[in-house]
C-alpha positions as CSV (number, residue, x, y, z in Angstrom):
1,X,-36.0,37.3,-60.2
2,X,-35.5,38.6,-56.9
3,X,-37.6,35.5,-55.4
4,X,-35.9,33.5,-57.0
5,X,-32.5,34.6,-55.5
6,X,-34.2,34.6,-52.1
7,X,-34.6,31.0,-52.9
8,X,-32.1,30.0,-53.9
9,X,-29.9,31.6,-50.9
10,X,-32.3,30.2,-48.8
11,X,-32.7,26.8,-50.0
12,X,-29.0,25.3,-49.8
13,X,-28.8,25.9,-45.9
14,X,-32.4,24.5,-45.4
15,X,-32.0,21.4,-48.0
16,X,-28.6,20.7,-45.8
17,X,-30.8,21.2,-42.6
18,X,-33.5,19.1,-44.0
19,X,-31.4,16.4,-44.7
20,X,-29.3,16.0,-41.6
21,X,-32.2,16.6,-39.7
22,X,-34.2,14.2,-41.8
23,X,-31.8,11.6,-41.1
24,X,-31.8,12.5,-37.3
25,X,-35.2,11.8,-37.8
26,X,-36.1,8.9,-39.2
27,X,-32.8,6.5,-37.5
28,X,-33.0,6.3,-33.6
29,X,-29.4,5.9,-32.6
30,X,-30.3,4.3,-28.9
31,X,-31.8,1.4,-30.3
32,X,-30.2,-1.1,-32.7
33,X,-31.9,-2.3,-35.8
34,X,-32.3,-6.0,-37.4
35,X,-32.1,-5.9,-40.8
36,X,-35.6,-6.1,-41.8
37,X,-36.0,-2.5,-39.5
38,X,-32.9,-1.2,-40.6
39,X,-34.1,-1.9,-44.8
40,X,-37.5,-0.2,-43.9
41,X,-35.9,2.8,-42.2
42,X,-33.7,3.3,-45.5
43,X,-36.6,3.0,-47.5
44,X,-38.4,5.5,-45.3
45,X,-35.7,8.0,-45.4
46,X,-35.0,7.9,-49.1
47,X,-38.9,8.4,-49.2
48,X,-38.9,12.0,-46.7
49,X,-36.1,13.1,-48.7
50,X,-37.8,13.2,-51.8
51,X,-41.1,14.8,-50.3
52,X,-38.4,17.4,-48.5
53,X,-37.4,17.9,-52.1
54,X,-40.7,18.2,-53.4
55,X,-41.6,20.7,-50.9
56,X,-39.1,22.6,-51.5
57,X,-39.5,22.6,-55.4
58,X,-43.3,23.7,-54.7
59,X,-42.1,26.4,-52.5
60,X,-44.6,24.5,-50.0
61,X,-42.6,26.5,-47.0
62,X,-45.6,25.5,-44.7
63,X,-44.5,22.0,-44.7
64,X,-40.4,22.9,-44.9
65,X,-41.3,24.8,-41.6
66,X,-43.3,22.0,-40.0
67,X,-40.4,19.6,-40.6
68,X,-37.8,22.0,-39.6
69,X,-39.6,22.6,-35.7
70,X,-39.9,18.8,-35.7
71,X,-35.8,18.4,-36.9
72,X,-35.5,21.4,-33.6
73,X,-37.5,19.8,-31.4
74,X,-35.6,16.5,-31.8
75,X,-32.5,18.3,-31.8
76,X,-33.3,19.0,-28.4
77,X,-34.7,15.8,-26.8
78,X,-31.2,14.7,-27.9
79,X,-29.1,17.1,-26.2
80,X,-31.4,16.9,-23.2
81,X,-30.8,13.1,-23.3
82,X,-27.2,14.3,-23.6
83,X,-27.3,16.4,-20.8
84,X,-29.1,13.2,-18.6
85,X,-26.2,11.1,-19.9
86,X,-23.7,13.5,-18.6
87,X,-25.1,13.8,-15.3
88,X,-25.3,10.1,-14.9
89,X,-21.1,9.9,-16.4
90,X,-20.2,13.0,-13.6
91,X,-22.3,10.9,-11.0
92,X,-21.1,7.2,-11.9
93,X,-17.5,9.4,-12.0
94,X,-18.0,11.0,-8.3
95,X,-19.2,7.5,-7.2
96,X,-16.0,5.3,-8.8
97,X,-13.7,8.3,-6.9
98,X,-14.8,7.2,-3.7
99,X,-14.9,3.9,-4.4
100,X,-10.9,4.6,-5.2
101,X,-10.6,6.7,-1.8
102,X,-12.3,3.5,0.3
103,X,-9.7,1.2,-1.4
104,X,-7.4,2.9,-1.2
105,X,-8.0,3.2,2.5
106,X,-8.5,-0.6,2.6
107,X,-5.4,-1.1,1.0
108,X,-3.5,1.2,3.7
109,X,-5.1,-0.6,6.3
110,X,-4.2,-4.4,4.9
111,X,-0.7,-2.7,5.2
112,X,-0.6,-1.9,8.4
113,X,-2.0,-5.0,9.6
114,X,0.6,-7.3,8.1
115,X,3.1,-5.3,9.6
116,X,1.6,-5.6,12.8
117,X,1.3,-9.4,12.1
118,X,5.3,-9.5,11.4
119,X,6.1,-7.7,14.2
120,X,4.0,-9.9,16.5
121,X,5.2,-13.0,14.4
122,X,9.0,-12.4,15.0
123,X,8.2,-11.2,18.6
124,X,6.5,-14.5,19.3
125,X,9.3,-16.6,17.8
126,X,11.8,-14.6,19.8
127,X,9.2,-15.6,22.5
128,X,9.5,-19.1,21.6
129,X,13.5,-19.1,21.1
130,X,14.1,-17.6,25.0
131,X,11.0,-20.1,26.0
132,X,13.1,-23.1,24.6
133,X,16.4,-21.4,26.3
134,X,14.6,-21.4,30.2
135,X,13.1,-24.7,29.4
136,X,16.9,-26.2,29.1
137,X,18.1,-24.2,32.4
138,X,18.5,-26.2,35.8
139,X,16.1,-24.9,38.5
140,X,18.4,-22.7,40.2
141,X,19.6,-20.9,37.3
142,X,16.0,-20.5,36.1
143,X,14.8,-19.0,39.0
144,X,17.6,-16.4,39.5
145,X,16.6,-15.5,35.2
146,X,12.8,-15.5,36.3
147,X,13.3,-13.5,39.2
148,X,14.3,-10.0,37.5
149,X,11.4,-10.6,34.5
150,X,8.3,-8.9,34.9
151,X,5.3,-10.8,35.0
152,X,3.7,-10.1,31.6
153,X,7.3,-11.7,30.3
154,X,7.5,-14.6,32.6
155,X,3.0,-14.9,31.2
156,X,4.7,-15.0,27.3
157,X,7.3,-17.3,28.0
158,X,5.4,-19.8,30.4
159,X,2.4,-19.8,27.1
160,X,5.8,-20.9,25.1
161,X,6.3,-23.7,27.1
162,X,5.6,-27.3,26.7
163,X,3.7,-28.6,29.9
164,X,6.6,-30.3,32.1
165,X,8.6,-27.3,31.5
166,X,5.7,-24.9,32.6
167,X,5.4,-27.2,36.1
168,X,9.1,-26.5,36.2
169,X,9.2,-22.8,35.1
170,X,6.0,-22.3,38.0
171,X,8.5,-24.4,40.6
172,X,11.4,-21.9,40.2
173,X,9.5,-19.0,41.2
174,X,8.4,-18.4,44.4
175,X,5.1,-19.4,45.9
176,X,3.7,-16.1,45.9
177,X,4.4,-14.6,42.7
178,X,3.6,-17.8,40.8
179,X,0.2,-17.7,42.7
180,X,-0.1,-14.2,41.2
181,X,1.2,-14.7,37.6
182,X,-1.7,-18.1,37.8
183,X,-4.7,-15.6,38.9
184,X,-3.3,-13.5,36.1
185,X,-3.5,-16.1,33.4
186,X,-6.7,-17.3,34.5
187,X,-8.4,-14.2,34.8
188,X,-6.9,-13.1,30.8
């Protein structure tokens, strides 16, 4: 009577084992199945089960043991292949972060590049508006303007210019100073 009770108490939580384990087992969840596969692996299944059963009916607890270290051991190659897949996820994770950071980055620095191309766009039409403005000036009245720019200016504004009004801008200055503002532009 008292084996029998031991049995019995023992025998739910292993058939339970036994048959989750069994089905661990027997399907490999990494790898998909075509039909034929998948209608053999039933087959096997439904086929351990009933030896598990068997075993268990005989009290063949040799066997029941056997296949309960194998269910353990496979227990384990899945969580190590868990634990693999993890480490890849954290690393794949890391990686996309500083992917995100670099963009991120990249995106700043597309940013502050158009601004810098507006700014220089409006400064070169502004360029181009006073370049238009000298052009239309008499001599005279050119060379007084021309006189209190600095060189750099007078360098933007000449580059403006179309190339009767450049021979006219370099006529208005004197000889000196357009022979330096020339050696500048040729040497830039």
């Amino acid at each position: 009577m008292r084996r029998w009770v031991l049995m019995s108490l023992f025998s739910f939580p292993l058939m339970v084992l036994l048959v989750i384990g069994i089905i661990f087992l027997i399907s490999s969840p990494s790898q998909p199945e075509g039909k034929k596969q998948e209608a053999e692996s039933v087959q096997k299944r439904v086929e351990v089960k009933k030896e598990v059963k068997e075993d268990l009916k005989r009290g063949n607890w040799t066997k029941v043991k056997n296949t309960i270290d194998s269910l353990y051991t496979l227990v384990d190659k899945y969580r190590d292949s868990l634990k693999i897949k993890d480490r890849v996820i954290d690393s794949l994770a890391t990686e996309m972060a500083t992917f995100d950071e670099k963009r991120n980055e990249l995106v700043s620095e597309i940013e502050t590049w158009k601004k810098k191309y507006t700014t220089l766009t409006q400064k070169q039409n502004k360029v181009r508006e006073i370049a238009k403005t000298i052009s239309a000036l008499k001599a005279k009245d050119m060379a007084k303007i021309l006189s209190k720019l600095d060189d750099q200016t007078i360098i933007q504004i000449y580059n403006q210019m179309s190339k009767t009004s450049r021979k006219n801008l370099l006529a208005a200055l004197s000889s000196d100073r357009a022979a330096a503002i020339t050696q500048k532009m040729i040497k830039n």
